[in-house]
DOLOKOL-230119 format. One line per 3 residues: number of its first residue (from 1); their letters; for each residue x, z, y of N, C-alpha, C. Coordinates in steps of 0.1 Angstrom, whole numbers, plus 5000, padded with zeros to 4 digits. Example, Ala and Ser with C-alpha at 12.3 -4.5 7.8 and 13.67 -1.06 7.14 Angstrom:
2
1> AS> 5132/5078/4943/5123/5078/4955/5132/5078/4967 ~ 5128/5071/4978/5137/5071/4989/5129/5079/5000
//
This chain:
107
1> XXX> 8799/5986/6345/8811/5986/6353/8823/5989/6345 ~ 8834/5983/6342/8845/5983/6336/8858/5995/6342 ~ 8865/5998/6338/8873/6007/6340/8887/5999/6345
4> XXX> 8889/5997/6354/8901/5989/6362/8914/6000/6359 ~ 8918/6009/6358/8924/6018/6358/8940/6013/6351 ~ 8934/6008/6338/8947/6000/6332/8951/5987/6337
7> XXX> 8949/5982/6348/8950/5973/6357/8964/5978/6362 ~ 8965/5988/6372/8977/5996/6376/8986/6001/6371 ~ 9000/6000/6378/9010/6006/6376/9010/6017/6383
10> XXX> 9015/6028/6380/9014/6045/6388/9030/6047/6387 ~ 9035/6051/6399/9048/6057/6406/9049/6071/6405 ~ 9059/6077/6407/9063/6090/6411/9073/6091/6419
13> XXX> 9073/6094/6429/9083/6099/6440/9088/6112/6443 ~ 9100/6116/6433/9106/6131/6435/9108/6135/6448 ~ 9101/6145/6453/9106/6151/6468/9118/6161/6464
16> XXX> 9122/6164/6456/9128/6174/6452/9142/6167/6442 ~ 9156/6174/6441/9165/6172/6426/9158/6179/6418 ~ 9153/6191/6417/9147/6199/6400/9138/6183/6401
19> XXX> 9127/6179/6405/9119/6169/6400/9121/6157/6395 ~ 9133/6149/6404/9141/6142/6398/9149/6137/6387 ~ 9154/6149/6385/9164/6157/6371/9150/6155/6363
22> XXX> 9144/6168/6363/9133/6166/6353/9128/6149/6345 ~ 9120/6143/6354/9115/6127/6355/9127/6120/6345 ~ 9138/6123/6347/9152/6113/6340/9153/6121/6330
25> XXX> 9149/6132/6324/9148/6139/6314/9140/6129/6307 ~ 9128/6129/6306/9116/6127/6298/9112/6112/6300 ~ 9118/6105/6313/9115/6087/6312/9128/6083/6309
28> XXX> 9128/6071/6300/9137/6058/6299/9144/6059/6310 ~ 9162/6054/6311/9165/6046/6330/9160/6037/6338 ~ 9154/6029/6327/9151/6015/6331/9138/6017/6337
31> XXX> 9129/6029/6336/9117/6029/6348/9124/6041/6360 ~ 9135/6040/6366/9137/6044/6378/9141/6032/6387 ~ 9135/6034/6399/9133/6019/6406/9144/6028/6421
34> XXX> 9154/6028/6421/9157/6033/6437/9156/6030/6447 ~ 9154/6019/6446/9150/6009/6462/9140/6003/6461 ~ 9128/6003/6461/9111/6000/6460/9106/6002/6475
37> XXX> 9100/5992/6480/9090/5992/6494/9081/5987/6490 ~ 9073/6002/6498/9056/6009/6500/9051/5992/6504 ~ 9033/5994/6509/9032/5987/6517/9035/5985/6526
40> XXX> 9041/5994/6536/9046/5998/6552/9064/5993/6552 ~ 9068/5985/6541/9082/5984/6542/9092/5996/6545 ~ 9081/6009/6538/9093/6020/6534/9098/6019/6522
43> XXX> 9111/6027/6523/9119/6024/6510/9117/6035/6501 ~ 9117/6036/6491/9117/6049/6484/9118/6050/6469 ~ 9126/6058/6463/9128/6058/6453/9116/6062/6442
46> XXX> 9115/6057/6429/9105/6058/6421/9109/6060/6407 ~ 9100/6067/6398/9098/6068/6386/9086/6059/6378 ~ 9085/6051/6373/9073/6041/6368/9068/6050/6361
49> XXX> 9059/6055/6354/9049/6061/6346/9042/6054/6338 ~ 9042/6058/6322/9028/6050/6316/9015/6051/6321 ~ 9012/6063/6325/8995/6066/6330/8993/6077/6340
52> XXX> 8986/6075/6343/8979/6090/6358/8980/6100/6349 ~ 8976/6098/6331/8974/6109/6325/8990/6119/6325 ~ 9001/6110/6328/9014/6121/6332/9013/6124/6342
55> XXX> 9012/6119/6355/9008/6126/6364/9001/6138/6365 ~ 8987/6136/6359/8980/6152/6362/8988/6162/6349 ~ 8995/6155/6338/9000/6165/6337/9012/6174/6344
58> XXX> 9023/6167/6349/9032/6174/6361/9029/6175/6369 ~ 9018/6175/6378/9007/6178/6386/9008/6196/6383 ~ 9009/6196/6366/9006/6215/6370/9017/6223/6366
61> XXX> 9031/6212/6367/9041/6222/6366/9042/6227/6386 ~ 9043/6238/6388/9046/6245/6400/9059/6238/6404 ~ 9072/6238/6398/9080/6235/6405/9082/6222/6406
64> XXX> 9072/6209/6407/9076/6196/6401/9073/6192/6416 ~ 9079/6186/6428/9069/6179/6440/9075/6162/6437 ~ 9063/6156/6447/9062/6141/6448/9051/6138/6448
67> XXX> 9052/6130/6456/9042/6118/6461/9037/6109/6449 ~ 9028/6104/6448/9023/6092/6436/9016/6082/6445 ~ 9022/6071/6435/9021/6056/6446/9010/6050/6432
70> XXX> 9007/6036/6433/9000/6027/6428/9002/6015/6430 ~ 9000/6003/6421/9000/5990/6428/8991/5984/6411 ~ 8984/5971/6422/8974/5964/6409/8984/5956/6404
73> XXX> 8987/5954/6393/8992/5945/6388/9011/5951/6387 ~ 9016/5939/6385/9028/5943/6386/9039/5936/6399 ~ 9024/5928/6405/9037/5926/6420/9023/5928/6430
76> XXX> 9018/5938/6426/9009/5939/6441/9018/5948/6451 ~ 9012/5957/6461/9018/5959/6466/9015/5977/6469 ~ 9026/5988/6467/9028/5999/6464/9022/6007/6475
79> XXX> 9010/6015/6469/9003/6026/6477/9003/6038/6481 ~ 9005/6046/6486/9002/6060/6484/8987/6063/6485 ~ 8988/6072/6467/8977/6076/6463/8977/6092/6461
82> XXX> 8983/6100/6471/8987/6114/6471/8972/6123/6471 ~ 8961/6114/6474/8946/6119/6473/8940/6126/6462 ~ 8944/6117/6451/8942/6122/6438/8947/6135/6432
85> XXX> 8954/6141/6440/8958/6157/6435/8954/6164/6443 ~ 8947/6160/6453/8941/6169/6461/8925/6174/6459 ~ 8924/6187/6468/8913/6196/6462/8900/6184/6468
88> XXX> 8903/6175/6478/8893/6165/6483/8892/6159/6471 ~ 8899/6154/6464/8897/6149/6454/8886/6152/6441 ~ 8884/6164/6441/8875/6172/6433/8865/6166/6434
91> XXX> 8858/6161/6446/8843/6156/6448/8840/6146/6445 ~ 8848/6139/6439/8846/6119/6430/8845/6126/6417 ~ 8830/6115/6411/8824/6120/6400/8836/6113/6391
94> XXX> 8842/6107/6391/8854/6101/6379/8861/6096/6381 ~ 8868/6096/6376/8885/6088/6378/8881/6071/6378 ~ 8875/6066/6375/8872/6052/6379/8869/6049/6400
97> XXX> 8861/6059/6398/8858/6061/6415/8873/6064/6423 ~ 8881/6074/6417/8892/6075/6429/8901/6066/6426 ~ 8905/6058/6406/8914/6045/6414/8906/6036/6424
100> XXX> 8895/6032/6422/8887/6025/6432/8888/6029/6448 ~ 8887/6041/6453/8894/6048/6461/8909/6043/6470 ~ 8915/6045/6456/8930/6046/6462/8934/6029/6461
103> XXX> 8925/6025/6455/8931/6008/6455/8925/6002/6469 ~ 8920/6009/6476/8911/5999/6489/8924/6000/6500 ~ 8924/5992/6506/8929/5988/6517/8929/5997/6531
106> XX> 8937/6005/6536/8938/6015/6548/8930/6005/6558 ~ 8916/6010/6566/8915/6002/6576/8924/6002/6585
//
């Protein structure tokens, strides 16, 4: 079984200005997207990411909040994948399993 993982593009959605500020610190401009719609035709502002591997790292700054999205490809269509920082999350043997997870389709 192959690792789909580099398949996806991964989002960040500052709930906060410190996280915001921060994100424009450390990314390029050109990966802030301000008007981006979810699957649900919400709008919301984003930070593009090279990998989940940034994510779990600002995952363990305390003061960092936001949502993290997903989409396959580069025009699929943007997920929330806020599962993956969660302690539910612990119970998937590997990160192959929870993008597989987070790429399925809400029934």
């Amino acid at each position: 079984m192959s690792d789909n993982s580099k398949d996806y593009q991964w989002f960040v959605e500052p709930l906060n200005p410190h996280t915001n500020q921060v994100l424009g610190q450390w990314l390029a401009p050109e990966r802030f997207y301000p008007n981006m719609e979810d699957e649900n035709n919400k709008k919301h502002q984003f930070w593009l990411v090279e990998t989940y591997d940034f994510i779990t790292y600002i995952s363990k700054c305390e003061d960092m909040k936001f949502n993290i999205f997903n989409r396959l490809g580069r025009f699929g269509k943007l997920r929330s994948v806020n599962l993956l920082l969660t302690k539910k999350a612990k119970q998937y043997k590997s990160f192959s399993e929870l993008v597989r997870l987070a790429s399925q389709t809400p029934q």
